[in-house]
FIMI-100878 format. One record per residue (C-alpha): residue number from 1; y, z, x; chain. Coordinates in nm, 3 decimals, always signed. Example, Ala and Ser with C-alpha at 12.3 -4.5 7.8 and 13.67 -1.06 7.14 Angstrom:
// FIMI-100878
NODE   n       Y       Z       X chain
NODE   1  -0.450  +0.780  +1.230     A
NODE   2  -0.106  +0.714  +1.367     A
// end
This chain:
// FIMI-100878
NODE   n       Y       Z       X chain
NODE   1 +16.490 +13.017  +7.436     A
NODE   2 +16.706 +13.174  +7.720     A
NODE   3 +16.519 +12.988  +8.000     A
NODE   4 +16.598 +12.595  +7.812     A
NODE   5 +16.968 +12.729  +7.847     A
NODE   6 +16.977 +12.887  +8.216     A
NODE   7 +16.730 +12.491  +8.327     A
NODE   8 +17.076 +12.308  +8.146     A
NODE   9 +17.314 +12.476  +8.326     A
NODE  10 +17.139 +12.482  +8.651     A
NODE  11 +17.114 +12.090  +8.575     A
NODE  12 +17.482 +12.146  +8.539     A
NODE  13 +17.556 +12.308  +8.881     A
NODE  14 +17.304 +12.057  +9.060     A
NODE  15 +17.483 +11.762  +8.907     A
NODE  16 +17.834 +11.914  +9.018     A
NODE  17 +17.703 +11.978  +9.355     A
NODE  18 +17.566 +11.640  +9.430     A
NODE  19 +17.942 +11.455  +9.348     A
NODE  20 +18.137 +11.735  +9.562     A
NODE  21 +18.319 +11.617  +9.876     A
NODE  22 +18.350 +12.002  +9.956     A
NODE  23 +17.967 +12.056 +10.083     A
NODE  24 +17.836 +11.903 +10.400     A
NODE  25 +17.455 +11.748 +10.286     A
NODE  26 +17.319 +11.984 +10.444     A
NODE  27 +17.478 +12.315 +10.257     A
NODE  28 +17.374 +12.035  +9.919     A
NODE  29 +17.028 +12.010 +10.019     A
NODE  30 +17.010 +12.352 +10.071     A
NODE  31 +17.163 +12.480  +9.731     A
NODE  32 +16.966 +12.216  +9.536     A
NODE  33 +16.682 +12.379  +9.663     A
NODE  34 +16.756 +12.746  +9.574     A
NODE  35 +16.856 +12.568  +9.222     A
NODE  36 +16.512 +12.404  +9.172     A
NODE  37 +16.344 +12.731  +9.282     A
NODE  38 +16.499 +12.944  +8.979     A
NODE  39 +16.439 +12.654  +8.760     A
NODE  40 +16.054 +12.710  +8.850     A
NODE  41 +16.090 +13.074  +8.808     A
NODE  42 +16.246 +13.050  +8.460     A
NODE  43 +16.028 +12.820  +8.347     A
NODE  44 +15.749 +13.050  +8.473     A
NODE  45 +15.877 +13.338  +8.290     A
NODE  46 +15.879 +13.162  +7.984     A
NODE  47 +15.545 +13.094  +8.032     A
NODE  48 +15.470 +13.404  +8.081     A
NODE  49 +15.666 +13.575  +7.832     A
NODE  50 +15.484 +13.308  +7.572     A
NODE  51 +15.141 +13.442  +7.673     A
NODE  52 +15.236 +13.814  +7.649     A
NODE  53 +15.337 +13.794  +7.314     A
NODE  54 +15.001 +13.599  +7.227     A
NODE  55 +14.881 +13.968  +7.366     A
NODE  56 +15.038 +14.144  +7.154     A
NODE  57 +15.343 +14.185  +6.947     A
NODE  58 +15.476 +14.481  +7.169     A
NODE  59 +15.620 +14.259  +7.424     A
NODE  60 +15.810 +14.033  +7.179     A
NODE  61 +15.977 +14.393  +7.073     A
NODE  62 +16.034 +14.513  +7.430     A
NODE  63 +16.181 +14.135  +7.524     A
NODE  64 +16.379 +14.216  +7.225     A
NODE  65 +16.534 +14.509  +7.319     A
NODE  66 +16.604 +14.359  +7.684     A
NODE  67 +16.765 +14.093  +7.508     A
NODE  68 +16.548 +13.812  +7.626     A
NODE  69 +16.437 +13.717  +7.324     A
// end
């Protein structure tokens, strides 16, 4: 699934960001929180994008042809 990818490199980014020297704990704080907002939102639209497709199969073909899924 695209969105366990994007929450491991976010994990990534947050990880590199918390052992910088270059960021004041402030501008840390700040992008750690932007981080763990998109990792809500992805894992939000793979909820949703789950309970489409229980709807019907169309959306698995139109997240196909977006190349989500």
């Amino acid at each position: 699934m695209p969105h366990h990818k994007n929450h491991e490199r976010l994990n990534t980014i947050k990880d590199s960001i918390d052992k910088t020297n270059q960021l004041t704990d402030s501008q840390k704080s700040d992008s750690i929180k932007r981080i763990e907002e998109w990792i809500l939102e992805d894992k939000a639209f793979g909820i949703l994008e789950i309970e489409l497709i229980k709807i019907s199969k169309f959306f698995k073909e139109v997240f196909s042809e977006l190349g989500i899924k």
